[in-house]
N, C-alpha and C positions, 0 to 999 in steps of 0.2 A: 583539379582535373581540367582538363583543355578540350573543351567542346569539339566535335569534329561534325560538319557539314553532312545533314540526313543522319544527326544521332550519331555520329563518330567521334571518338576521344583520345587522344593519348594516353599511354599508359607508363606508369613509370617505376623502374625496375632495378632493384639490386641486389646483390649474390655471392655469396662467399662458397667457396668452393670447397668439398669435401676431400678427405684423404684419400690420399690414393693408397689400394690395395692391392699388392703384387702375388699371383699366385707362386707356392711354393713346392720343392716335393724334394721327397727325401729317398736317399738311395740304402739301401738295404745291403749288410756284407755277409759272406759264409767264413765261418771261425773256425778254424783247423788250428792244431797244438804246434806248428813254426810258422805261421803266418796266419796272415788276414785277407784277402780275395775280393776285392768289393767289386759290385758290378756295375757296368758303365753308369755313367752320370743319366738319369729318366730326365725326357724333357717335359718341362708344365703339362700339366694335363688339365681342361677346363673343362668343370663342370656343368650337364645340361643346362641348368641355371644362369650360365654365365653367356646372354645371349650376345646379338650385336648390337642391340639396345643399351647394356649395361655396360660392356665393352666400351661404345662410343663415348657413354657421360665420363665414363672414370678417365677415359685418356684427357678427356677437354678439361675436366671439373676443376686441374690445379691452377688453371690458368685465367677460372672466371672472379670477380671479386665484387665485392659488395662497396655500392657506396653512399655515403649520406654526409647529411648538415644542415644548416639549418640556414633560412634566407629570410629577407626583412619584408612585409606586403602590406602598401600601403592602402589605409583605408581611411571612409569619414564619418566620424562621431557616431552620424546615424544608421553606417552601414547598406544603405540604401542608395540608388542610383539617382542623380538630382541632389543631392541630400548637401548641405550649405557651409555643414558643423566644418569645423577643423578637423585638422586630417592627423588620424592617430595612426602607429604603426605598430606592428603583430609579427612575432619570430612565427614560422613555417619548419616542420620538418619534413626535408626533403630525403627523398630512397632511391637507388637505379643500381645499375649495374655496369659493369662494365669488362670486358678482355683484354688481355695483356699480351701485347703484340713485340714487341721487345725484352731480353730480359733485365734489361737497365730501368724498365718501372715505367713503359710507355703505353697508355691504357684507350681503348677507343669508348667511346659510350655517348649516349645524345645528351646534344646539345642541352633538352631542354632538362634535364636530370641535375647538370652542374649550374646550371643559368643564376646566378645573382647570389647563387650559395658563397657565403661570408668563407667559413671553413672547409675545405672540403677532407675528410677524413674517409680511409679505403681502409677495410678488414678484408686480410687476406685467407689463403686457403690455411693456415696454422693458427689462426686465431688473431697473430698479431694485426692491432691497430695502427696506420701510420698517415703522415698527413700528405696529400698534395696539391700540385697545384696545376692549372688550365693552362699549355699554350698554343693553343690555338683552336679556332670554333667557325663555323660556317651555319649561322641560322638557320638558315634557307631550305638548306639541307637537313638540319637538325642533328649535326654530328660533334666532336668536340674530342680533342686529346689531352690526356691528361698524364704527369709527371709525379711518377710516386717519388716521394723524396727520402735520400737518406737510407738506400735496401741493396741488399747484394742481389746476384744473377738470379732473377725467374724464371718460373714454368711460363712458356708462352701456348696461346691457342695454336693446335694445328689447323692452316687454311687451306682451305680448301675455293673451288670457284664458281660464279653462279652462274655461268656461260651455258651448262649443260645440262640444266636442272631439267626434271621432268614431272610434267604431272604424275601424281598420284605415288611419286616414292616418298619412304618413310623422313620425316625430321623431327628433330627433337629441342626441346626450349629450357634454357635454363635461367632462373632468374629468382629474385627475392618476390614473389607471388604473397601480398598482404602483411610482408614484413617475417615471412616464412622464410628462413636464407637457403637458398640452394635448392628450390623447386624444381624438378625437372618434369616434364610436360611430353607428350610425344601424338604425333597427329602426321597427316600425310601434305604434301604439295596440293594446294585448291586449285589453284591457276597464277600464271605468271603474268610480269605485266599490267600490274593493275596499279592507277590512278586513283588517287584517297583524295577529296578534298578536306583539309582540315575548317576552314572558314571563306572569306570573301576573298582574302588576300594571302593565302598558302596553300596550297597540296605538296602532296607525295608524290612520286613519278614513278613507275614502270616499279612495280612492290610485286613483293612473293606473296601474296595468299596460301596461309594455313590452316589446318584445325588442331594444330596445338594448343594448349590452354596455356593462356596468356592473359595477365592480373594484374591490378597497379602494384608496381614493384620490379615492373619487367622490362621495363624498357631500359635498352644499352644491352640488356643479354645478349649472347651467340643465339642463331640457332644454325644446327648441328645437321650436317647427313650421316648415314647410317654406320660411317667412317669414322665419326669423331672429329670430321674436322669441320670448323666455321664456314657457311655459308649465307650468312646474314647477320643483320642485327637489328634485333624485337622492338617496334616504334607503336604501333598502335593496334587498337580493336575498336569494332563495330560495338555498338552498346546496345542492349535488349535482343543482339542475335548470340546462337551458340556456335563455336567451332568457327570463329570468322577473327581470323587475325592478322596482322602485314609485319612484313620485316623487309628491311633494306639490302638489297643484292650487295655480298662482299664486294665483287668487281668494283660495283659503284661506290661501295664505300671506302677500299683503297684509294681510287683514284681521287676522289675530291680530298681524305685524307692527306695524302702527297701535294697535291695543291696546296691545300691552308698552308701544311706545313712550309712548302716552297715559299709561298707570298710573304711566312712569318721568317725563314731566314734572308731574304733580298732585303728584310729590312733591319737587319741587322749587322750581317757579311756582305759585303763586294768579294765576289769571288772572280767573276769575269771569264765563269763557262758554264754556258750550255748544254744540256744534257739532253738524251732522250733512252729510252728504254734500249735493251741488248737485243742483239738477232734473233735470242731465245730466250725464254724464261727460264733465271736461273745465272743468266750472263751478263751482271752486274747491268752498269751502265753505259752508255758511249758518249764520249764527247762529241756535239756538233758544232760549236763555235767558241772559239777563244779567244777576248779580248786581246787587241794587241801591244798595252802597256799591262798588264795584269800581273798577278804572280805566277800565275798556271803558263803563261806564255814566257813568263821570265826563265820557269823554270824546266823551259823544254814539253810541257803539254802542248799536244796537238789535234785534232777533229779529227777522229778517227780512233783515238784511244780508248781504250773499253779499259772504268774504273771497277776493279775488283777488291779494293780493300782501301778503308778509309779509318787511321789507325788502326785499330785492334780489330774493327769491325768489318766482315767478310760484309760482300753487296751484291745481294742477288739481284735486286729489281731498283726500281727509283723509290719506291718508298724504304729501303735498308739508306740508302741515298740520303734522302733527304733529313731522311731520321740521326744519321752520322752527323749531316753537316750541325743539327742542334746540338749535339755535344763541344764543338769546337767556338772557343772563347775568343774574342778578334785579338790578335797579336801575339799569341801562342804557334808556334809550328809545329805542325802534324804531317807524318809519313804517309803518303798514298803509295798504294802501288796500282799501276795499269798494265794492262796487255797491248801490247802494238807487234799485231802480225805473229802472234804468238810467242813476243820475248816479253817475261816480265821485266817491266821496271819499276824500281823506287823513286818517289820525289819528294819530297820536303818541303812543305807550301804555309806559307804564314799572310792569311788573308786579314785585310782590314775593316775597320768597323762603317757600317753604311749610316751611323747617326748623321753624319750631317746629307745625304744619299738624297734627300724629301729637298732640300733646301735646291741640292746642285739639281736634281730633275725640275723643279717650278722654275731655276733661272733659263734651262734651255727649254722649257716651251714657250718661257717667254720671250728667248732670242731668236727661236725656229717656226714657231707655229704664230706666236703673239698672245698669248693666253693665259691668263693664273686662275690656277681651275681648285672647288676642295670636292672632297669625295662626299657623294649623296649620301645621306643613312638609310639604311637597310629599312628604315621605319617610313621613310618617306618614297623609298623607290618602290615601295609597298603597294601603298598610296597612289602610286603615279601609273604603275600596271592597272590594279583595281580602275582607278576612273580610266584610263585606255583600253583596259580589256589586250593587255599586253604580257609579256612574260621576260624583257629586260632583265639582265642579272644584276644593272648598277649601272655606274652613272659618274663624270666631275661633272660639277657645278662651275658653270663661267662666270667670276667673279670680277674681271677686268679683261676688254682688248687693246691690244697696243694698234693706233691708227699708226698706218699706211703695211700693215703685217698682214701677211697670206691669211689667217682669220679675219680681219676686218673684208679685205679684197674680197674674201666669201661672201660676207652679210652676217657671220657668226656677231650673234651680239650677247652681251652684261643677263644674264639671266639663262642663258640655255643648258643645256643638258648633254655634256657630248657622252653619246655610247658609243664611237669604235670609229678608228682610221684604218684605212690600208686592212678590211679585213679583221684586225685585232680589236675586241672589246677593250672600252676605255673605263673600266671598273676601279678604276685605282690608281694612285702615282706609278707603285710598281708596274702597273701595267703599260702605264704611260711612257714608264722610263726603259722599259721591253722594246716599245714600237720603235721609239728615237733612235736604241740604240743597234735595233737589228739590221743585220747588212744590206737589207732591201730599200732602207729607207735613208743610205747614205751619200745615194747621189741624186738626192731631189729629187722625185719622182712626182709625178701629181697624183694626189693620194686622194682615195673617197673618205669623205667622214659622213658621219649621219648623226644627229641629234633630237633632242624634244622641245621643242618650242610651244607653249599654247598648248598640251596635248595634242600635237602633231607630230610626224615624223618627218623631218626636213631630212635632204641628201645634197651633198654639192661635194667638189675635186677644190682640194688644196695645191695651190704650187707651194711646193717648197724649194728653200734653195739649199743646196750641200750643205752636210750638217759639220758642224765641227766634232771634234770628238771626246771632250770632255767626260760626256758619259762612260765612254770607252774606257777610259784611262781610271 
């Protein structure tokens, strides 16, 4: 278990989802001696018993799944804090849950459920066992997706959004409660907006309070409004209180979702567009900028084109998006089709692989800004808030300046911490290779940066001079 801050813990959760049961009914004929007369077709008819409560689990239940495995935890001889002995190590069995947001096997569930698990193995709503695997995870957040491998098309959760939750309506939890698969729980909205501190250096941010009952086992579940569709996902409870439990607002957890994911295909495809959400939800996505050596420019994409289909796969929003773009292999070509101005079109787009992507961004901040920077770990920007009393997402590390370069001409020196130019946090190469290469930043502009020196927060304006455009290209 994982201590949480005033007796708070995490909890953690997994769930295999029960069969779904269709109601049925039968029609009745009258039998005369040269025919048969049947009467119209009756439609389902649901029984008292069958409320909205029971309604709601069974529509979500196919799409919730159980997950476990076992992880390595190390310890020393004497088991004890201080303790000198050598350090042995002890298999852990880990449990959570998680939903299945795609049906090509794309599963959301916390972070900290999958964390260091060696195997990870998902049982689904028919029993079957299959293995998968993590791509991609955001700590901080405690979220993580996961890749069932090897399954045809799934039941996915229906989502639903936490924008317009209200105190005191019904929701419902479903999760592997003590190793119990498919618990389902039901309590009301406590209050919205609520801040959890986990320890010195993590909290929760803006959480659903409920009183659903929620048990280690549960974390990564749905929980559910009265609809059946996903409105969260189950992270922790208060310890020694009753009825006191947090889950993650959908909205929020799409959106960093779609993040990880993004960060994790920039570093794999060079695609060389830009996207942002549709006019409406439901209206794929829009191109905002398109490189102008790229394949997407080669091949007639423009800023303004609203992508609706990325192969096989319809795009309602930027996470169907980004989700798409992890299926595509670099140097395979794949059909898009867009809307421009309401004519569809087809295009044929065969993008390349961004492995060497890390090498070509470290040469241009070193020809642009002056700098070879590496990315902070999550463990130490931890660290660096804690003693600041800061809340920083991340962080390069300045590992070298090139003298007579717009960073030295600042005072940036060997040791600093740059968080964000021009506006943009500098959390990352990709992030890095975002700022360089956005159009704001291609005719030299003097840009502000800010960083951590000493536990300080320094601020100063970069001159840059016109970038070349290798990025671009």
């Amino acid at each position: 278990m994982i201590r949480l801050r005033d007796s708070m813990r995490l909890i953690f959760n997994v769930s295999r989802a029960v069969a779904f049961i269709a109601a049925a009914s039968v029609g009745f004929g009258l039998v005369t001696p040269s025919r048969v007369v049947a009467d119209p077709p009756m439609a389902p008819v649901l029984s008292a018993r069958e409320t909205p409560t029971v309604l709601a689990i069974r529509r979500a239940s196919p799409a919730v799944v159980n997950l476990h495995g076992q992880k390595t935890v190390r310890t020393t001889a004497a088991g004890m804090a201080g303790a000198t002995g050598p350090a042995t190590f002890k298999h852990v069995n880990g449990m959570g849950t998680g939903v299945i947001i795609d049906p090509r096997g794309y599963v959301i569930t916390n972070y900290h459920v999958v964390e260091d698990v060696e195997e990870i193995h998902v049982t689904l709503d028919n029993g079957e066992e299959v293995s998968a695997e993590l791509i991609a995870a955001r700590v901080k957040s405690d979220l993580a997706l996961v890749k069932i491998n090897n399954v045809d098309s799934l039941p996915t959760i229906p989502r639903g959004t936490s924008s317009d939750l209200m105190v005191g309506e019904s929701v419902i939890a479903i999760g592997n409660a003590f190793g119990y698969v498919h618990t389902s729980t039901q309590g009301i909205i406590s209050a919205l907006h609520r801040d959890v501190p986990v320890n010195e250096t993590q909290e929760y941010l803006d959480l659903i309070q409920i009183s659903a009952g929620i048990n280690p086992g549960n974390s990564g579940g749905p929980l559910l409004n009265i609809e059946g569709e996903i409105i969260g996902i189950n992270v922790a409870v208060r310890v020694g209180a009753q009825q006191i439990a947090f889950a993650i607002p959908i909205d929020q957890v799409v959106a960093t979702v779609t993040e990880m994911v993004e960060q994790h295909n920039d570093s794999r495809l060079i695609t060389g567009v830009r996207t942002d959400g549709g006019p409406r939800e439901g209206d794929g996505v829009t191109i905002v900028d398109v490189s102008a050596s790229s394949p997407a420019n080669g091949n007639g994409l423009k800023p303004g084109d609203r992508v609706v289909r990325v192969g096989s796969q319809p795009i309602d929003d930027r996470l169907d998006y980004v989700l798409a773009l992890l299926e595509i292999r670099p140097g395979d070509p794949l059909d898009w089709e867009v809307d421009r101005e309401g004519e569809r079109l087809e295009v044929a787009l065969q993008f390349d692989s961004s492995l060497d992507r890390s090498a070509l961004v470290e040469r241009t901040a070193w020809d642009v800004i002056g700098i070879r920077t590496n990315k902070v770990t999550d463990a130490n920007m931890r660290r660096l808030n804690y003693r600041m009393r800061t809340k920083y997402q991340g962080g390069l590390y300045v590992s070298e300046v090139r003298r007579g370069s717009p960073a030295d001409k600042q005072g940036i020196l060997k040791g600093d911490v740059l968080l964000g130019i021009h506006g943009w946090q500098t959390t990352s190469l990709t992030d890095l290779a975002g700022i360089l290469e956005h159009p704001d930043m291609q005719e030299g502009p003097r840009a502000k940066f800010y960083l951590v020196r000493r536990e300080q927060t320094l601020f100063g304006h970069l001159e840059l001079a016109a970038q070349a455009q290798a990025l671009r290209r």
